[in-house]
DSSP file (Angstrom, degrees, kcal/mol; ACC not computed):
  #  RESIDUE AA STRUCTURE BP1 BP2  ACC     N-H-->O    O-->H-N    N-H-->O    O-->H-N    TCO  KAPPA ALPHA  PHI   PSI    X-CA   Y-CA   Z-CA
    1    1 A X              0   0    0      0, 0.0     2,-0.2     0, 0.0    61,-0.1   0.000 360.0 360.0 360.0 148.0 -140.9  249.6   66.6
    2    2 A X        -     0   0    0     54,-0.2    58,-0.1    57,-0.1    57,-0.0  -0.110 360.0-107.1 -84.3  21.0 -142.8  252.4   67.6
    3    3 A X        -     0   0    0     -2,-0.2     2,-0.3    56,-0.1    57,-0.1   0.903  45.2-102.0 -38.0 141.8 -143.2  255.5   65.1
    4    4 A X        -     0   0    0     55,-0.2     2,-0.3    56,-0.1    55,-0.2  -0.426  45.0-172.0 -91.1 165.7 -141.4  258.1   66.2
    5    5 A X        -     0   0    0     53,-3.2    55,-0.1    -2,-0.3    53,-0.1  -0.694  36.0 -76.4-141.6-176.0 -143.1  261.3   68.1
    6    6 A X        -     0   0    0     -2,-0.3     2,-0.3    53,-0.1    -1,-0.1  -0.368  43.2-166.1 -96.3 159.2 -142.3  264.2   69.1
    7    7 A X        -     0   0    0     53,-0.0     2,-0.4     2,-0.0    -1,-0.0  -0.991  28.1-131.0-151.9 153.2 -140.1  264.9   72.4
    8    8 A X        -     0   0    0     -2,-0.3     2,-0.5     1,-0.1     5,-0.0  -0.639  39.2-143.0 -74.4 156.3 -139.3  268.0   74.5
    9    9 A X        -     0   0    0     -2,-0.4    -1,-0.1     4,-0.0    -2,-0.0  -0.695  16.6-161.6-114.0  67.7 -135.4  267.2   74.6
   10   10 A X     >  -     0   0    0     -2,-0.5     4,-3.7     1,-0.1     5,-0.5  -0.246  38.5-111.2 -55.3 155.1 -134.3  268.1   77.9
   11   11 A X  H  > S+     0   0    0      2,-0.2     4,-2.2     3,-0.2     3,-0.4   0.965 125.4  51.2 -68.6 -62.1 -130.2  268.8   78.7
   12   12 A X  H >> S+     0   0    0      1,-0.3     4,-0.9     2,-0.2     3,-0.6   0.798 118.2  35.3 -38.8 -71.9 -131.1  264.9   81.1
   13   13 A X  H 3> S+     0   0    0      1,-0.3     4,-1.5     2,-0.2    -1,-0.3   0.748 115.2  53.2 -84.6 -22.2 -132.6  263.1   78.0
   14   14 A X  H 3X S+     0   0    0     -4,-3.7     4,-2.0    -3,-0.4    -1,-0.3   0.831 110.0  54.3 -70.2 -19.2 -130.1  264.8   75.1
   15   15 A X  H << S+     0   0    0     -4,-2.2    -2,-0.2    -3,-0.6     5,-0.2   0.937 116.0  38.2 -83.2 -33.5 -127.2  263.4   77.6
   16   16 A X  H >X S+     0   0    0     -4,-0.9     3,-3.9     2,-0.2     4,-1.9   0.998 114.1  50.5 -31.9 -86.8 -128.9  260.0   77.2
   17   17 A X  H 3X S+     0   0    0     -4,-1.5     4,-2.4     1,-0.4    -2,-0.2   0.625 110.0  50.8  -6.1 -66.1 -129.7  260.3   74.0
   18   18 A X  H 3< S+     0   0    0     -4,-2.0     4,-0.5     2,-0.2    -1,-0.4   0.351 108.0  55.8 -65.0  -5.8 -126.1  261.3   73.3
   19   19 A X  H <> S+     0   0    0     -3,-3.9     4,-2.5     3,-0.1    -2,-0.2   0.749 109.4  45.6 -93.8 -50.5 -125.0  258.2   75.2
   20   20 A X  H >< S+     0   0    0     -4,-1.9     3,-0.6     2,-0.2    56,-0.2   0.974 108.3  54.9 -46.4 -66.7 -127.1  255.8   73.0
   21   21 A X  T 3< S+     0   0    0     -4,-2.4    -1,-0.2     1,-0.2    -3,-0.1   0.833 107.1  45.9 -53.0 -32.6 -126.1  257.2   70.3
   22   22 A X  T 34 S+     0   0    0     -4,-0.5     2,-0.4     2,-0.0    -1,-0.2   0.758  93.3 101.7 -80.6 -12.4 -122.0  256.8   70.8
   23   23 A X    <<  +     0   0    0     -4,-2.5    53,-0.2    -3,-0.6    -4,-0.0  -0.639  42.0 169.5-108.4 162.1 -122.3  253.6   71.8
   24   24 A X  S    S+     0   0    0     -2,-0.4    -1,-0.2     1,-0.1    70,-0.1   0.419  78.4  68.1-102.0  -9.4 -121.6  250.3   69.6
   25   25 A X  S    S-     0   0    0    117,-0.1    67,-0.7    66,-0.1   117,-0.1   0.770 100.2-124.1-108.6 -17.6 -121.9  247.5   72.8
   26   26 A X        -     0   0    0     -6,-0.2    49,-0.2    65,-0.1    -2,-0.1   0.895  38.5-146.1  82.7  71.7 -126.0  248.1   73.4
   27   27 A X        -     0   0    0     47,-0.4    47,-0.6    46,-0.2     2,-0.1  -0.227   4.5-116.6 -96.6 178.9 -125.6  248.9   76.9
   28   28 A X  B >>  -A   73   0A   0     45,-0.2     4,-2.6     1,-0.1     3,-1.4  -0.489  37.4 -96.2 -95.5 172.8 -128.0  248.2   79.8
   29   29 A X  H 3> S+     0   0    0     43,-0.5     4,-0.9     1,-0.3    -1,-0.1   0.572 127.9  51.7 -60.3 -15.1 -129.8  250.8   82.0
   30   30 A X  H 3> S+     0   0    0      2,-0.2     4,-2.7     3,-0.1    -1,-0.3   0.850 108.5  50.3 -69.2 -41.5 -127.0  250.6   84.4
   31   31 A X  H <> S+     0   0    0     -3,-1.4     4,-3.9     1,-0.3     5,-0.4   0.891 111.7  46.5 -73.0 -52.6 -124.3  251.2   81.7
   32   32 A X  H  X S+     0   0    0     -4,-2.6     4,-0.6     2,-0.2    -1,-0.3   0.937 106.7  59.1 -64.1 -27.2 -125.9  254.2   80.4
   33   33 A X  H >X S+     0   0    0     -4,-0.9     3,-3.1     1,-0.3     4,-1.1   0.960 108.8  49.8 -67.3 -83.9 -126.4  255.6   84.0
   34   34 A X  H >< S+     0   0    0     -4,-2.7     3,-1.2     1,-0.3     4,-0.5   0.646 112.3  41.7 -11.2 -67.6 -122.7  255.4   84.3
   35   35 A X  H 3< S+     0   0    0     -4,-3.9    -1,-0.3     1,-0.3    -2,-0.2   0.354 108.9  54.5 -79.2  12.6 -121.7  257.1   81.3
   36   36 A X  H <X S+     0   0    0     -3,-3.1     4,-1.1    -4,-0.6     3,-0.4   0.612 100.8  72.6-123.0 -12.2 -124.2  259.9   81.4
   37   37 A X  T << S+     0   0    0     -3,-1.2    -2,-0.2    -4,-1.1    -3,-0.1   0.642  96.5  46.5 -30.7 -49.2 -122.7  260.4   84.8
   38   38 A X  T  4 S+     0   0    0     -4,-0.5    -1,-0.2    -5,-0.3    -2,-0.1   0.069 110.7  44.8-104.2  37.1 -119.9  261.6   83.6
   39   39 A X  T  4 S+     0   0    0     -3,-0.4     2,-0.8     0, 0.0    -2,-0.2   0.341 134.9  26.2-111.7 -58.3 -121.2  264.1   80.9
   40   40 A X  S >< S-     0   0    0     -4,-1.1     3,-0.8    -5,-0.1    -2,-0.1  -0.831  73.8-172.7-121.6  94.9 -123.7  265.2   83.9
   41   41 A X  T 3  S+     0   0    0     -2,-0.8    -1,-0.1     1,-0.2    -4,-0.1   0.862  81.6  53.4 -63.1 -24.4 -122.2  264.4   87.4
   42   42 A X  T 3  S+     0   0    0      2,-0.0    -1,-0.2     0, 0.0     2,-0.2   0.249  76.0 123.5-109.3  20.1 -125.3  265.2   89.1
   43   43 A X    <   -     0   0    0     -3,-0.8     2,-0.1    -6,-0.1    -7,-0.0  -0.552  53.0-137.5 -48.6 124.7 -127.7  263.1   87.4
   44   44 A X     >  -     0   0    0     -2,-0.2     4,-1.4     1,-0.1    -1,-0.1  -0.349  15.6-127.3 -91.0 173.1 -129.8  260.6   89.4
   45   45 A X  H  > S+     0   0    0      2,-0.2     4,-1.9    -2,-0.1     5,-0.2   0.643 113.0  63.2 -93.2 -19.9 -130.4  257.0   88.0
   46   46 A X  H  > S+     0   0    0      2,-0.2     4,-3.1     1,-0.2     3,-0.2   0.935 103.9  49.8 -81.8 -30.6 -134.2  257.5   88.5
   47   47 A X  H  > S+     0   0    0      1,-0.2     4,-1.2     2,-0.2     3,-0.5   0.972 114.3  47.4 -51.8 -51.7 -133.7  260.4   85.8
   48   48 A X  H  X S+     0   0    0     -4,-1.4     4,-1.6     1,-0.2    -1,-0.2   0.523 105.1  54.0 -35.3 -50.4 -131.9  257.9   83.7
   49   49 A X  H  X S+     0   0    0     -4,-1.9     4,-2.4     2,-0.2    -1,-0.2   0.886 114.8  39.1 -56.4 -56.7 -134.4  255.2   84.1
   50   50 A X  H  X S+     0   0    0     -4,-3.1     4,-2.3    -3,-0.5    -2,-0.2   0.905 111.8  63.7 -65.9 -26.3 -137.6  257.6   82.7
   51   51 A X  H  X S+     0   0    0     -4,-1.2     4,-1.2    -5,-0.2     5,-0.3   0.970 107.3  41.6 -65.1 -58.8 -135.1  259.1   80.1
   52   52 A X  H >X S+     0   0    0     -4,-1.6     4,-2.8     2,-0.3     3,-2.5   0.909 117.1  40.5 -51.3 -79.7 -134.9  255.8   78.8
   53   53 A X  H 3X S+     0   0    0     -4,-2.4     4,-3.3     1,-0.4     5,-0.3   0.831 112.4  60.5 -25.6 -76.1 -138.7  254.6   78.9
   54   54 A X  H 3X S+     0   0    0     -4,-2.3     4,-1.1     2,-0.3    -1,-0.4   0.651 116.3  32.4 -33.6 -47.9 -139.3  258.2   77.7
   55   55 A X  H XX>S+     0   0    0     -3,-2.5     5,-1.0    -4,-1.2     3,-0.7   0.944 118.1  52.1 -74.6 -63.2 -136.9  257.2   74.3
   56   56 A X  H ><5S+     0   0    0     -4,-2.8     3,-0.9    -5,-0.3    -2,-0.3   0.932 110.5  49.0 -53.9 -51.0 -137.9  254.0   74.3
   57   57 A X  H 3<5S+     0   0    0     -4,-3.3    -2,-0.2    -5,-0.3    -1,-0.2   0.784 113.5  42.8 -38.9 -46.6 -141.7  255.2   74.3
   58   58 A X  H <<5S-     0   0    0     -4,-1.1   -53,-3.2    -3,-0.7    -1,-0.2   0.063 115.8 -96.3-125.3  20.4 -141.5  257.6   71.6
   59   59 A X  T <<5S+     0   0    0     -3,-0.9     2,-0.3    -4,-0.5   -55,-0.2  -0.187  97.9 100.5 119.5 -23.3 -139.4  256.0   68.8
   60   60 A X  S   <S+     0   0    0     -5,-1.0     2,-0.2    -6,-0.3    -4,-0.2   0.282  83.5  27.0-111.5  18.9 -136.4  257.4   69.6
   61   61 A X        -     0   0    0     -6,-0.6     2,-0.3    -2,-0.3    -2,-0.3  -0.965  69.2-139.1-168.4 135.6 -134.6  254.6   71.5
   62   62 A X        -     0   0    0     13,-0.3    13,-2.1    -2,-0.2     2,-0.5  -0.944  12.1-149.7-126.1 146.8 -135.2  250.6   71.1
   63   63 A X  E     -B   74   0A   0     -2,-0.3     2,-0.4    11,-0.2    11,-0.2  -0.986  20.8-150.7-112.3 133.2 -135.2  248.3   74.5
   64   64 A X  E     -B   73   0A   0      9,-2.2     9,-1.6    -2,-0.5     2,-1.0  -0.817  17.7-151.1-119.6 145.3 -134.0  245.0   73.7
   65   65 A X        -     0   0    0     -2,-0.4     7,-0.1     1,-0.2     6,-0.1  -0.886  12.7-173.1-107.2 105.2 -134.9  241.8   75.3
   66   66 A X        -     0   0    0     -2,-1.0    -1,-0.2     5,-0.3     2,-0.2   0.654  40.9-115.3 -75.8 -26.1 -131.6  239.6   74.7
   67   67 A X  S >  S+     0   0    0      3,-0.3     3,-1.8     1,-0.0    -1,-0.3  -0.579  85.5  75.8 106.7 170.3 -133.4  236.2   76.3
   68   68 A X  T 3  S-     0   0    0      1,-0.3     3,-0.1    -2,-0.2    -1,-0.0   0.582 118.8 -78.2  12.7  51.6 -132.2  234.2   79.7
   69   69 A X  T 3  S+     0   0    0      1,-0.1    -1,-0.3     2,-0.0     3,-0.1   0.545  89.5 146.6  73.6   1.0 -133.6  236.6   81.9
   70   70 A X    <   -     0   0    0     -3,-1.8    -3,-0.3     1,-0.2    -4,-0.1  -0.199  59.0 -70.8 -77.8-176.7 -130.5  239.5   81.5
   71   71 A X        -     0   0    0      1,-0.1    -5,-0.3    -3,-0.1    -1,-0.2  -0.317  51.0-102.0 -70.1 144.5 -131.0  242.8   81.6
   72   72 A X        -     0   0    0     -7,-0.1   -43,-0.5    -3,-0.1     2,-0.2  -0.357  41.3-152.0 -72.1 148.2 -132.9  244.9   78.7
   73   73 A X  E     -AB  28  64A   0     -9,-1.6    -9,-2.2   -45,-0.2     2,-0.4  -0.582   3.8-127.0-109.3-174.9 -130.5  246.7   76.5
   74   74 A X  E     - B   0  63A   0    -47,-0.6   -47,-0.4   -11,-0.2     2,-0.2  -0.994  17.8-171.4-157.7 155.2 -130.8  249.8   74.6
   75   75 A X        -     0   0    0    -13,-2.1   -13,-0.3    -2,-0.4   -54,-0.1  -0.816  23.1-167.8-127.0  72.1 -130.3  251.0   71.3
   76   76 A X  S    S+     0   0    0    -56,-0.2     2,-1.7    -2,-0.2   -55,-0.1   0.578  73.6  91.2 -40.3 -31.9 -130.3  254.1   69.2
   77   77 A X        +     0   0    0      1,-0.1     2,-0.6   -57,-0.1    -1,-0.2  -0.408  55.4 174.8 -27.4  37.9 -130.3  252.6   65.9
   78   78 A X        +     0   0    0     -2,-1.7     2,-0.2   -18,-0.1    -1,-0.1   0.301  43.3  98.6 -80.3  25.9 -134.1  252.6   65.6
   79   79 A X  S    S-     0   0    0     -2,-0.6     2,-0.1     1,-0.1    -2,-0.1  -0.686  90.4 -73.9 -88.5 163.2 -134.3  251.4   62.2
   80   80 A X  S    S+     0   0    0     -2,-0.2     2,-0.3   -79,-0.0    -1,-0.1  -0.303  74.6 126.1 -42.5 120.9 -135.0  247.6   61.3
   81   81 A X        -     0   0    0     37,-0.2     2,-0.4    39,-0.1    39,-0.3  -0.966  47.9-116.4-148.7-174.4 -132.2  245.6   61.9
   82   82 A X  B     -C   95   0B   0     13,-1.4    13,-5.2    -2,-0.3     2,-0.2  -0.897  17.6-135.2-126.7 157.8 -131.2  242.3   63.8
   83   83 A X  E     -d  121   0C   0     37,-1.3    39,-2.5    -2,-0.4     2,-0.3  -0.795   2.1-156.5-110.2 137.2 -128.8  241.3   66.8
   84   84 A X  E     -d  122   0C   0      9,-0.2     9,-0.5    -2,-0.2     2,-0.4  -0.949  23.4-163.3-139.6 141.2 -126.4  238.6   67.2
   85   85 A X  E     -d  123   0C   0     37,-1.3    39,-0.9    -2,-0.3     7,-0.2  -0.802  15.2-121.1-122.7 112.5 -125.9  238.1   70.7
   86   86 A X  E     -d  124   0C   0      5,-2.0     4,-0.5    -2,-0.4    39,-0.3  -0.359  12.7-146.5 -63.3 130.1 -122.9  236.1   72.8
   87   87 A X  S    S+     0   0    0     37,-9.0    38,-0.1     1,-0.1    -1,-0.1   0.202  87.5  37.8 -94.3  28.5 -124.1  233.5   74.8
   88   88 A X  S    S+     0   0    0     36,-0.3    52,-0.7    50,-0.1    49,-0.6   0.641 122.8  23.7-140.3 -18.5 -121.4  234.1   77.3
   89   89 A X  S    S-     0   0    0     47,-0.1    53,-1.2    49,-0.1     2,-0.3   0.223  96.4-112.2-123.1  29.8 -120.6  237.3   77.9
   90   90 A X        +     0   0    0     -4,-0.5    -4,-0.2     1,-0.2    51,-0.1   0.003  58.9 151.7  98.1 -50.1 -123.7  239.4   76.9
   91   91 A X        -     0   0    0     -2,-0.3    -5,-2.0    -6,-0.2     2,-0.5   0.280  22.6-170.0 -34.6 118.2 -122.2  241.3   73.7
   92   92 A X        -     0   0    0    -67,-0.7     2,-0.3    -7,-0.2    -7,-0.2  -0.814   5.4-163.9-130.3 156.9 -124.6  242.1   71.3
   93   93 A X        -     0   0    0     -9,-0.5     2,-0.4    -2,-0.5    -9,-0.2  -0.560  25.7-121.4-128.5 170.4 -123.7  243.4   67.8
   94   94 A X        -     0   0    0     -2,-0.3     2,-0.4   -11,-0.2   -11,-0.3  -0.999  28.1-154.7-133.0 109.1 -126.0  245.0   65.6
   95   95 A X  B     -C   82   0B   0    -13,-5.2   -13,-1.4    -2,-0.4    -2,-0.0  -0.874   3.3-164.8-103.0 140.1 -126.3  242.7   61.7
   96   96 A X        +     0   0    0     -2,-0.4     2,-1.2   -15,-0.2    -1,-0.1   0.398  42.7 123.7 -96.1   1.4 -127.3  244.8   58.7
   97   97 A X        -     0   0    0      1,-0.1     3,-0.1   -15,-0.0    -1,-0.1  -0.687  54.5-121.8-101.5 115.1 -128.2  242.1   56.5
   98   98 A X        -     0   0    0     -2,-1.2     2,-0.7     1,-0.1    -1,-0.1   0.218  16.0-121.2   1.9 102.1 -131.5  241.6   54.7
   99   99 A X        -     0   0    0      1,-0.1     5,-0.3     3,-0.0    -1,-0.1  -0.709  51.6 -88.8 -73.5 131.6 -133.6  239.0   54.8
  100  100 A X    >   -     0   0    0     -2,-0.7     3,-1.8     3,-0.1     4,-0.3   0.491  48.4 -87.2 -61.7 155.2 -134.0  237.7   51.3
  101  101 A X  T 3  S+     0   0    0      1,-0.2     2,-1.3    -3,-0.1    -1,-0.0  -0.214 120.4  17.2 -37.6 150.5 -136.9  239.2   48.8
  102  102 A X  T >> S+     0   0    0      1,-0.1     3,-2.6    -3,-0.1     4,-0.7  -0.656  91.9 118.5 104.3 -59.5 -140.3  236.7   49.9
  103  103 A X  H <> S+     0   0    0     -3,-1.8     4,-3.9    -2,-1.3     5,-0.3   0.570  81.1  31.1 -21.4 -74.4 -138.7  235.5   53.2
  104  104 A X  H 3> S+     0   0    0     -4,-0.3     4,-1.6    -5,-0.3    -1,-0.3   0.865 118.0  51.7 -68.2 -28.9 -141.4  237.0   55.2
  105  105 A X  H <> S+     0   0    0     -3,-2.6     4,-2.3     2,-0.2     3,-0.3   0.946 106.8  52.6 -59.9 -45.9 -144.2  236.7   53.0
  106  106 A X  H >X S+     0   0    0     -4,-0.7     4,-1.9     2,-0.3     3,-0.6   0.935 118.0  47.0 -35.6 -72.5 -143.5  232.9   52.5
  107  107 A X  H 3X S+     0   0    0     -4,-3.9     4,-0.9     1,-0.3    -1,-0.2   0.722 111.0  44.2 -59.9 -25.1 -143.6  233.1   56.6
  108  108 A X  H 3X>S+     0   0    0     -4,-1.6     4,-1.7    -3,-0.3     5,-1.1   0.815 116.6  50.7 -92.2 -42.1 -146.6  235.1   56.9
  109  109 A X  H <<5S+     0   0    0     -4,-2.3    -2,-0.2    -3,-0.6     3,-0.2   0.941 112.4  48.5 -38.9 -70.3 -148.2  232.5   54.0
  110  110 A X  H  <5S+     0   0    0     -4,-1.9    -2,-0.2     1,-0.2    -3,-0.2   0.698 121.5  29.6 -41.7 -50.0 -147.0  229.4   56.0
  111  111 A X  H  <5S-     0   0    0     -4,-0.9    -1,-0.2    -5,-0.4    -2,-0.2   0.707  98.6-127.0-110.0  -6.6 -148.3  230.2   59.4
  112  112 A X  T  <5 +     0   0    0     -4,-1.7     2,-0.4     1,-0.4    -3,-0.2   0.845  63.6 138.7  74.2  35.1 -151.5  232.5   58.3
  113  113 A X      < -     0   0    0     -5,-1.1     2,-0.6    -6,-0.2    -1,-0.4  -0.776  62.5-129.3-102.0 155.4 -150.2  235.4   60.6
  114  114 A X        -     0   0    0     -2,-0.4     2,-1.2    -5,-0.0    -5,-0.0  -0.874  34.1-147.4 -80.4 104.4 -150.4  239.0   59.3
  115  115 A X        +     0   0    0     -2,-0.6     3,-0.1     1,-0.1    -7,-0.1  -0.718  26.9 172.3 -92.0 108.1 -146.3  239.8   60.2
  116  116 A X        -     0   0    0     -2,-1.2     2,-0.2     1,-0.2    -1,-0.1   0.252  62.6 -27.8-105.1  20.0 -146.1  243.5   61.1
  117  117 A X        -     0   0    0    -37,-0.0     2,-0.3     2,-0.0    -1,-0.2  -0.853  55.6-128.1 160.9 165.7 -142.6  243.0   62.0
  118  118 A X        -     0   0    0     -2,-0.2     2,-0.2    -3,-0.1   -37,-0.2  -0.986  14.7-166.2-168.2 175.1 -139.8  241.3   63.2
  119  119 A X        -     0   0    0     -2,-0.3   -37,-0.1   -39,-0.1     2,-0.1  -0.878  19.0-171.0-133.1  86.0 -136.9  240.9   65.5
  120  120 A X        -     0   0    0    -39,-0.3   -37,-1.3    -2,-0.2     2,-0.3  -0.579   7.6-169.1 -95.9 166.3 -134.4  238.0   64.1
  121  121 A X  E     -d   83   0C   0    -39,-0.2     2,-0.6    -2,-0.1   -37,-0.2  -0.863   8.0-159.1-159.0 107.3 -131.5  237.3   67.1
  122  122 A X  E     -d   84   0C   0    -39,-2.5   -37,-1.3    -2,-0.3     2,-0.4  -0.874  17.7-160.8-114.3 100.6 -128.6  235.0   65.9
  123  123 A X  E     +d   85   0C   0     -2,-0.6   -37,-0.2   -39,-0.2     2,-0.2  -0.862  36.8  99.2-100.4 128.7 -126.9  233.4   69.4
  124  124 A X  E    S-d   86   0C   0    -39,-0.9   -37,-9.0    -2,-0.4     2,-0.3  -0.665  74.5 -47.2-151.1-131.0 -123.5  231.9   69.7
  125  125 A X        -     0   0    0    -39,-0.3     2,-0.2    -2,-0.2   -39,-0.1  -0.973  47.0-132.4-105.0 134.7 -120.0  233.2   70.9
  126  126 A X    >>  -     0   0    0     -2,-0.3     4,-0.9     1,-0.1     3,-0.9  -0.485  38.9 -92.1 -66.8 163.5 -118.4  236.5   69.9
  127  127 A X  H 3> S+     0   0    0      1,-0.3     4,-3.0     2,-0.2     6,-0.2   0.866 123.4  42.8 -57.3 -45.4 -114.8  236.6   68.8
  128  128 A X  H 34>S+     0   0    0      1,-0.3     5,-2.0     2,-0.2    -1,-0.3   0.992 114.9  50.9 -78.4 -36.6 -113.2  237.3   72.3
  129  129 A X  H X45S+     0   0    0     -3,-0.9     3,-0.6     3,-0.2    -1,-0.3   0.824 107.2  53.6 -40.2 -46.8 -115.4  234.8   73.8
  130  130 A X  H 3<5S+     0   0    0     -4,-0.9    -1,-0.2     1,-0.3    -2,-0.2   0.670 111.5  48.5 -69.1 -21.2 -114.3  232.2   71.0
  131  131 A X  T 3<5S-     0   0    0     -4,-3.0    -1,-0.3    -5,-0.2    -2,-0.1  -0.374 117.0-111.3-112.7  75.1 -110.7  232.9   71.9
  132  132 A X  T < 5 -     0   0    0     -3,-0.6    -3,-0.2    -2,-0.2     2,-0.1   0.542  46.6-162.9 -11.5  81.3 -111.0  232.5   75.5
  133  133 A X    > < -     0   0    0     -5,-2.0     3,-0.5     1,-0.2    -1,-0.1  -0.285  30.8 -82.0 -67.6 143.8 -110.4  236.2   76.1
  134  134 A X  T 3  S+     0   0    0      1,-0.2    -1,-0.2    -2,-0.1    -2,-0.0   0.091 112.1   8.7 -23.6 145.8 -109.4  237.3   79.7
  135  135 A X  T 3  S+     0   0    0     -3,-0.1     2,-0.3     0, 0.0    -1,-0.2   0.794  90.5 137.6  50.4  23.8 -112.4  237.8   82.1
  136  136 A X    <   +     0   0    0     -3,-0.5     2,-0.2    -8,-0.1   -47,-0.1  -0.808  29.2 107.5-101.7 156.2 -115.1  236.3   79.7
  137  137 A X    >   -     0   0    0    -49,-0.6     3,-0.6    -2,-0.3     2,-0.4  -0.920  67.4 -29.0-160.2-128.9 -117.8  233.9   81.3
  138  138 A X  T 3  S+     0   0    0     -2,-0.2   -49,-0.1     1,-0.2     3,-0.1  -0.733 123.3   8.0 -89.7 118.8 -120.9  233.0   82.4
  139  139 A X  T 3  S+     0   0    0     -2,-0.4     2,-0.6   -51,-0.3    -1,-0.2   0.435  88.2 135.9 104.8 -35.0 -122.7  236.2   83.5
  140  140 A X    <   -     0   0    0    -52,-0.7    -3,-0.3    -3,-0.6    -1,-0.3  -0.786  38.1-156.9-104.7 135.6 -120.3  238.7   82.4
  141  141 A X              0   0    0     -2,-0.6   -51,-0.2   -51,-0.1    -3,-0.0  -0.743 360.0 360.0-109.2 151.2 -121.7  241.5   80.7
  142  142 A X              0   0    0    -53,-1.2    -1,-0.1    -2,-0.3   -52,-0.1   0.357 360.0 360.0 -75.4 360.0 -120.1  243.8   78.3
């Protein structure tokens, strides 16, 4: 994660910002463009797009690479944590729990890397998925 740095906070990127922050699903660049549409109707997607890089750039915003080619998602939450991530309809959840004391050194021992981070990503089905919820499948994103 990138230390965070300073940013001018324009009324475009605080309506981002503010989008990021209210949301719980991780949404994609599309998602936020939507909802930040309707704070600020006259917002372009191109703003949308740099607002985001611009976040993402300078700590204040995390872009997350979910795996099989979907779309990056995005994150306010820019402290360490892990995702576990539906493998059918996209939903990706934010887990708060610790990996246990040594974990990483023990890994960093073992493979003779220097670890200066990590990203752990736990895939299965989420709950609505599990109960073959309405409108779930392959491809649909939350």
């Amino acid at each position: 994660m990138p230390e965070r740095t300073e940013l001018r906070l324009t009324p475009q990127r605080g309506a981002v910002l503010e989008v990021l922050k209210a949301a719980a699903d991780h949404p994609t660049a599309a998602e936020v463009y939507e909802r930040v549409r309707v704070a600020a109707p006259g917002i372009g997607s191109a703003t949308v797009y740099r607002a985001l890089a611009l976040l993402v750039a300078t700590g204040h915003a995390l872009e997350l690479s979910l795996g099989d080619g979907t779309a990056a998602r995005y994150d306010a939450n820019t402290s360490r944590h892990d995702h576990a991530v539906c493998e059918r309809c996209g939903r990706a959840v934010d887990i708060d729990q610790p990996v246990p004391d040594g974990m990483v050194a023990e890994i960093a021992r073992r493979s003779g890397f220097t670890i200066t981070g990590y990203d752990l990503q736990f895939r299965g089905l989420c709950p609505e998925c599990q109960s073959g919820g309405a409108g779930q499948g392959p491809g649909r994103r939350q």
